[in-house]
Structures are given as C-alpha cells and as structure tokens.
C-alpha positions in Angstrom: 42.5 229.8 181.8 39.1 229.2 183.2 38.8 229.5 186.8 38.3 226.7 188.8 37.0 225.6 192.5 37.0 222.4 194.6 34.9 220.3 196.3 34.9 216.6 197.8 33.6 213.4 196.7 33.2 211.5 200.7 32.3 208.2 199.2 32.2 206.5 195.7 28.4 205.9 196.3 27.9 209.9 196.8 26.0 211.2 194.0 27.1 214.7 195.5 29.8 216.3 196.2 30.7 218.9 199.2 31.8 222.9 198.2 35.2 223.2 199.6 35.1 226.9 199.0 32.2 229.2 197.6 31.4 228.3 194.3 30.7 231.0 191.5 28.2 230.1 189.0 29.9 229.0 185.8 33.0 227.2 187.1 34.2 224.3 186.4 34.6 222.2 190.0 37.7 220.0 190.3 35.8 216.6 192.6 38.3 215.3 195.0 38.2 212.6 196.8 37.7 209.2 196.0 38.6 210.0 192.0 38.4 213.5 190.0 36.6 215.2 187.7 35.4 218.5 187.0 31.7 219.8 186.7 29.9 223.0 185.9 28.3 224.7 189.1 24.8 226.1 187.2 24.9 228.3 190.1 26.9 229.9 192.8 27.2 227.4 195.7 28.3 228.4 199.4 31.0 226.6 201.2 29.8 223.5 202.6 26.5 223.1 200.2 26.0 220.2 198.4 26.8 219.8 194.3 25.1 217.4 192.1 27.8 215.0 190.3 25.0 213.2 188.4 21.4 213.8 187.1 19.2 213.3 189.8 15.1 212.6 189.4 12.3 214.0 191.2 12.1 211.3 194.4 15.4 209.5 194.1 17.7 209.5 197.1 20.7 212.1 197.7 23.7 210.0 198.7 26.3 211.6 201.1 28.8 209.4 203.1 27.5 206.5 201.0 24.3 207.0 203.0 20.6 208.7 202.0 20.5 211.9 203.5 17.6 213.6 201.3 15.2 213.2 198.7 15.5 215.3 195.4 11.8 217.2 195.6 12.8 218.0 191.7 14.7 216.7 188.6 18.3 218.0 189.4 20.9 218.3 186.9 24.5 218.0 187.4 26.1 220.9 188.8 23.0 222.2 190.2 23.2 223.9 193.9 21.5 221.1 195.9 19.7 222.6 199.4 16.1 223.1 200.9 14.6 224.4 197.6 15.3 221.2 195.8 15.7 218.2 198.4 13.9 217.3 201.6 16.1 215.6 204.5 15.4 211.9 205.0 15.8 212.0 208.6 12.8 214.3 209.0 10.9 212.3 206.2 11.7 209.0 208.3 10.4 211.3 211.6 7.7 212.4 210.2 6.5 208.8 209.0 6.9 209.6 205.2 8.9 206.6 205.0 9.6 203.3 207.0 
C-alpha cells in the first residue's frame, strides 16, 4: 500500500491546499476539507506549506480561504511545493503598488 499524507482544502475556491503533516516527495495527499481527493506532492512539503490542487500559470492568483493571497511567479503544476520560490504575496504586491 502506498503511503499517504493529508492536507486541507479551507474553501471550494482554493486552488491550494494546506500540509497537515510534512509531506514526502512522491505521496499521494488525501485533500480534506470541503470534498476529497488525492494528489501527488512532486516534492517534499513542510507542515503548513501550501500544495497546488490545480495547474497554475505564470501570473494567475493563488487562492487560500477563497481569497488571493499570492501570485504564481511560474507555471505550477499540481502537486508542486508552492512557497517564496514560486509565488509572490499579494499583500506586499498590493503594498508595493504592483497592483490596485
């Protein structure tokens, strides 16, 4: 039997979903929350970090509590690790008068 970890889906909207324990790279992640579903983490992910549940392109929105929190600063696939190397927070965009 393949091992498995968890993590939780906070809103239907959320295109990610949070680690509820680390993740090791290669196993499949059970998505509580709101419905379930499992999906490959393409890398390990610490407790609390972020996991894609959909393909995400270069400049869409990362959606957490149904809300924007971050830009994707490159295509990310599902099940990537999403963090600093691949998205940039929308509250400092919206400081820093990137954005309206």
């Amino acid at each position: 039997m393949q091992q498995k970890a968890r993590a939780l889906r906070i809103n239907l909207r959320d295109n990610v979903a949070i680690a509820l324990e680390d993740i090791p790279a290669g196993v499949g992640v059970l998505i509580e929350g709101l419905d379930r579903e499992v999906v490959i983490a393409l890398h390990s992910i610490p407790f609390a970090h972020k996991i894609a549940l959909s393909s995400i392109k270069r400049g869409e929105l990362i959606l957490k509590y149904g809300v924007p929190i971050a830009f994707a600063l490159a295509d990310i696939p599902i099940g990537e690790w999403i963090h600093e190397h691949n998205a940039k927070s929308y509250h400092e965009a919206r400081r820093g008068g990137e954005i309206p």
